[in-house]
C-alpha angles and dihedrals in degrees: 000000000000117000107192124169120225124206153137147151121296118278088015080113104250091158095069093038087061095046095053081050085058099052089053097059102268114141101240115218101181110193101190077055086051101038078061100053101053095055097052122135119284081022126126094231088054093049088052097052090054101052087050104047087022124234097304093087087071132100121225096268094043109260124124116286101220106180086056098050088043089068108040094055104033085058088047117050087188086050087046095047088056095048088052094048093063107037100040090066098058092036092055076050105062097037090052081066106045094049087050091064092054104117106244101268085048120138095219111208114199113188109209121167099181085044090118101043093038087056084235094140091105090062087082148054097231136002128217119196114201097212127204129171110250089247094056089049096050089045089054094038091055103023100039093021108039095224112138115254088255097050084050101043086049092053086050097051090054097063134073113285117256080252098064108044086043078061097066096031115127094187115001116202117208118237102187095088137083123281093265100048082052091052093051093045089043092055094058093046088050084049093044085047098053104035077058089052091054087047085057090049 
């Protein structure tokens, strides 16, 4: 089994980068899916968020409001650190289980947005960083996602630089290209990926 961590800045276009993984036979781990999951309502890790941010951050039927609570912890790094305290474990968790049931030759594709900024770049044999210049990332959060550019250039603040994530990159794809050019890149990485899997055994 390959363990290989996924990530990239808001906006670079991980998402489709892990879902041509997919195609190609990767097992896919998502932890913003997952992230999801284990604060879902009548969870513990719900119940922990609310008693943290209080019942505001919840929507009338008593789901989590996202967008709230968007807004309350990406304006506040001390509020962000406590929401992650309590969701990155669970979430480790999980993801712990899932990988555990990859058969053995398995390329194993954990999607991790905070990778870079939690130091979790040693959890895996190798790390690929989907790369896209700042400009192309504000122009998909507002055009393709609605947010505001300052809600966009703030979500972007509060992750790692392009810099930094480029530093711990095995292999980096570049984002800043058509469909087709993605496709192509996507596919050697696929080959590199698997003929590092057979070398594992």
């Amino acid at each position: 089994m390959l363990k290989v961590g996924l990530t990239g800045g808001i906006g670079a276009g991980k998402s489709e980068v892990s879902r041509l993984l997919v195609e190609h036979g990767a097992v896919l781990i998502d932890a913003d899916r997952i992230a999801r999951e284990v604060v879902a309502p009548g969870t513990p890790g719900l119940a922990a968020v609310v008693e943290a941010f209080g019942p505001e951050i919840l929507t009338e039927d008593g789901s989590l409001d996202r967008p709230r609570l968007g807004s309350v912890v990406f304006a506040d790094p001390e509020k962000l650190a406590l929401l992650n305290s309590i969701v990155h474990p669970l979430v480790g968790a999980r993801s712990r289980e899932l990988e555990s049931a990859a058969s053995a030759g398995s390329v194993v594709l954990h999607d991790v947005p905070l990778l870079t900024e939690n130091g979790l770049a040693p959890l895996y044999d190798l790390v690929v960083v989907v790369d896209a210049s700042p400009g192309t990332q504000l122009d998909r959060l507002v055009r393709l996602r609605g947010m505001t550019g300052d809600d966009a250039r703030a979500r972007m603040a509060a992750q790692a630089s392009r810099e930094q994530r480029r530093e711990i990159a095995d292999i980096v794809i570049d984002n800043d290209v058509p469909l087709d050019a993605l496709r192509k890149r996507v596919t050697e990485v696929w080959a590199e990926l698997t003929r590092r899997a057979r070398e594992q055994g």
